[in-house]
N, C-alpha and C positions, 0 to 999 in steps of 0.2 A: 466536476461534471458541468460546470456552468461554463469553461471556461472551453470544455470539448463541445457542446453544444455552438456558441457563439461560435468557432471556428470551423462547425459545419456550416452552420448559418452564411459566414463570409465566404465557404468556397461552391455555396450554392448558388449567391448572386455574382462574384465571376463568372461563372460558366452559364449563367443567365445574358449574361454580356455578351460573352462571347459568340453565345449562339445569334443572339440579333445580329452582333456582326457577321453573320454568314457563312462563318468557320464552319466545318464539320468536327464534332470534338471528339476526344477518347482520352480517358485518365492518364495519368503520369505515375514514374515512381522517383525513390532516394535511395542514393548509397557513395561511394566512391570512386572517382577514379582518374588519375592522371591523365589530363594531355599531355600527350607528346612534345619535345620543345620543336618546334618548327626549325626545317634550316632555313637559310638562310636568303633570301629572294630579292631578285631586282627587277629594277621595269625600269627599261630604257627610254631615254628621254624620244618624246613624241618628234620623230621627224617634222621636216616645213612640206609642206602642202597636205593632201587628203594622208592620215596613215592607215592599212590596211584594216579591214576589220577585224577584230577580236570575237570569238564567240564566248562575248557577255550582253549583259542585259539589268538593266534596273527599270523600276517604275514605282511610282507612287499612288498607294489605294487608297482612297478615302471612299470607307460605308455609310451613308447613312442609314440610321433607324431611329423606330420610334422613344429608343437607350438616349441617343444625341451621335456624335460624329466620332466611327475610330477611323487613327489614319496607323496604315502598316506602308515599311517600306522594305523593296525586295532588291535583292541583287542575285546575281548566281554567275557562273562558269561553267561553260560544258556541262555537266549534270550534278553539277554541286551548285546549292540554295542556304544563302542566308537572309531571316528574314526579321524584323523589328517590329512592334509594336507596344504601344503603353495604352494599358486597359485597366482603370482605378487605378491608376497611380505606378503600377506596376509594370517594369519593362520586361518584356516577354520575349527572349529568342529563340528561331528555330535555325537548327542547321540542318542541311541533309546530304548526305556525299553517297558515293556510290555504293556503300553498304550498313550506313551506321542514319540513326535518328536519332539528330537531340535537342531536346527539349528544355529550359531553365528560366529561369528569373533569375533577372543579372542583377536584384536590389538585396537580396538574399542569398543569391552565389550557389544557387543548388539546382537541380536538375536530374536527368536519366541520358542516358543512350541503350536506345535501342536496336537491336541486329534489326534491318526492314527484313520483309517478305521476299522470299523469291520471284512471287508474281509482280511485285512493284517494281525493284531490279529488272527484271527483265521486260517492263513497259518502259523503264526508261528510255528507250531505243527510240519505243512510238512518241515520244514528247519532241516539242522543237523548243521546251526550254522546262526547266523545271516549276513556272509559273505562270498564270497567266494563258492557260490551257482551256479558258470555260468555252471557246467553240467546239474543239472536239470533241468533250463531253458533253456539252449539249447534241450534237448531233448523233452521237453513241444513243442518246434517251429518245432522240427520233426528232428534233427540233427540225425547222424545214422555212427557208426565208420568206419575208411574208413584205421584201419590198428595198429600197435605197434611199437615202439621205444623206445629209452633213448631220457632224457634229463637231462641234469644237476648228471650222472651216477644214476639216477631212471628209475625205466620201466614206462613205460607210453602207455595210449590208446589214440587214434586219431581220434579227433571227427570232423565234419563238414557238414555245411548245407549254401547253396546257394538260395536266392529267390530276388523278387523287391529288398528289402534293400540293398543285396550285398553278402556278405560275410562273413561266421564264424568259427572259426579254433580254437579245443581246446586241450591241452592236457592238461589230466589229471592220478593220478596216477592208476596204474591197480593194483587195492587193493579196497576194498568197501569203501571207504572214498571219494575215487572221489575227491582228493585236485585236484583245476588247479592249471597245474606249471605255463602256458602259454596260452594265449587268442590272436586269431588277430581279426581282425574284419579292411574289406572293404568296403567304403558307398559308396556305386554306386551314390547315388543324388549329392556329393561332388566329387566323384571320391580322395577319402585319405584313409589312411591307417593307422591303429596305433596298436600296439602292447602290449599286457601289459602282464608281467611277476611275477608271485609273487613268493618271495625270505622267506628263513629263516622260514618255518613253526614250529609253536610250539604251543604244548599241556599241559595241567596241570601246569602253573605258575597260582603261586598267586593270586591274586586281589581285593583289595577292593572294598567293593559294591559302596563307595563313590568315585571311582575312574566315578564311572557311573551316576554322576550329575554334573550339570554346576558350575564351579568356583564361589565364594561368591562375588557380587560386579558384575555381569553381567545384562544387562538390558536385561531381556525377556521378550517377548509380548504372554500372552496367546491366543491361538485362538480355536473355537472348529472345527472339520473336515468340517464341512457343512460354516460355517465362511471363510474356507480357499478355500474349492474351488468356494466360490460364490466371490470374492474376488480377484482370478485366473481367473475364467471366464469375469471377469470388465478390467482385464488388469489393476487392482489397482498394483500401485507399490509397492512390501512386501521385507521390511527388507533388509540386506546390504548384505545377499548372498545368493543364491540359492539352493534350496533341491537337494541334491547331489542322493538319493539311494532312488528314488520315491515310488519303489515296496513295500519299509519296510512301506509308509504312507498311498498307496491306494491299496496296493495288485497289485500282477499281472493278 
């Protein structure tokens, strides 16, 4: 009993973590299941001068809060996302392809995949990348610019919108791409703060499609969408870590 106790207790304060970090969470589950062996992929060497663009994308988040500093790094392809982050010590990936979520801790080799939502599928369409999307949905909540600047020597526009929740403050670049450089966000129910910055934007590298499947040797628990939120709704206990980027599973 002591020993189930203490291990609620440690996956109370992750998800304590995680939330300062800014995530939106939702539980996890375990069970089994093979990946598939990837065939076999090449990437031809990069011509001499400018070579075409690739639709990928990387960047590097770093949150702050009043936790201390997570830093997550994302990559994606067309509408498949992998993402990285170590939160207590713990490496956390997410993957997301055009119909499957998964979720694991690559220190322990265990995780889920989930069938996503129809409605998420089919927002894919609306995204110009699997990440990295906080102007559209800020302006879906009614955000409305409140002016121009530099950041980081880029121009930038200055978004923000105030309601019950709190607070939301973005900048983003004044270019149709809409990267944010910079997100705050105030929780009035908490009363904290936290900041997140994303660093080193880059377009057109690489990537293998197998970059965007789970490691050989991982234990995943398949579940189907309806499986997982009835599941969620029991307050059944799912899997070693939490669904970090909900929107990509149930839609916004």
């Amino acid at each position: 009993m002591a020993n189930l106790r203490t291990g609620r207790r440690d996956r109370r304060w992750l998800l304590t973590l995680l939330a300062m970090a800014g995530v939106v969470l939702a539980p996890l589950s375990a069970a089994s299941q093979e990946s598939p062996e990837p065939a076999p992929e090449e990437v031809s060497p990069l011509p001499k001068g400018k070579p075409p663009e690739m639709n990928t994308w990387y960047a590097q988040v770093l949150a702050h809060s009043p936790v201390g500093i997570n830093v997550t790094h994302f990559w994606s392809k067309d509408r498949k996302l992998r993402a990285e982050t170590v939160i207590a010590g713990r490496r956390i990936v997410t993957i997301i392809d055009e119909t499957t979520y998964y979720a694991y801790d690559l220190l322990v080799r265990t995780g889920i995949a989930v069938q996503r939502s129809k409605a998420a599928i089919a927002q894919d369409a609306e995204r110009q990348r699997p990440f990295g999307n906080e102007y559209s949905a800020l302006i879906r909540q009614g955000a409305e610019s409140i002016g121009r600047d530099q950041l980081g020597g880029r121009d930038v526009e200055v978004f923000q919108i105030t309601d019950d929740r709190g607070r939301r403050k973005l900048w983003v670049t004044d270019d149709e791409r809409r990267l944010p450089l910079r997100v705050f966000a105030f929780q009035r129910s908490q009363g904290r703060e936290m900041t997140t910055d994303y660093l080193n934007w880059q377009r057109g590298i690489p990537i293998l499609n197998a970059f965007f499947l789970p490691e050989p040797g991982v234990d995943i628990a398949p579940l189907s969408y309806e499986e997982y939120v009835e599941k969620q709704s029991q307050r059944v206990p799912l899997g070693p870590v939490p669904v970090l980027y909900s929107d990509m599973l149930h839609g916004y």
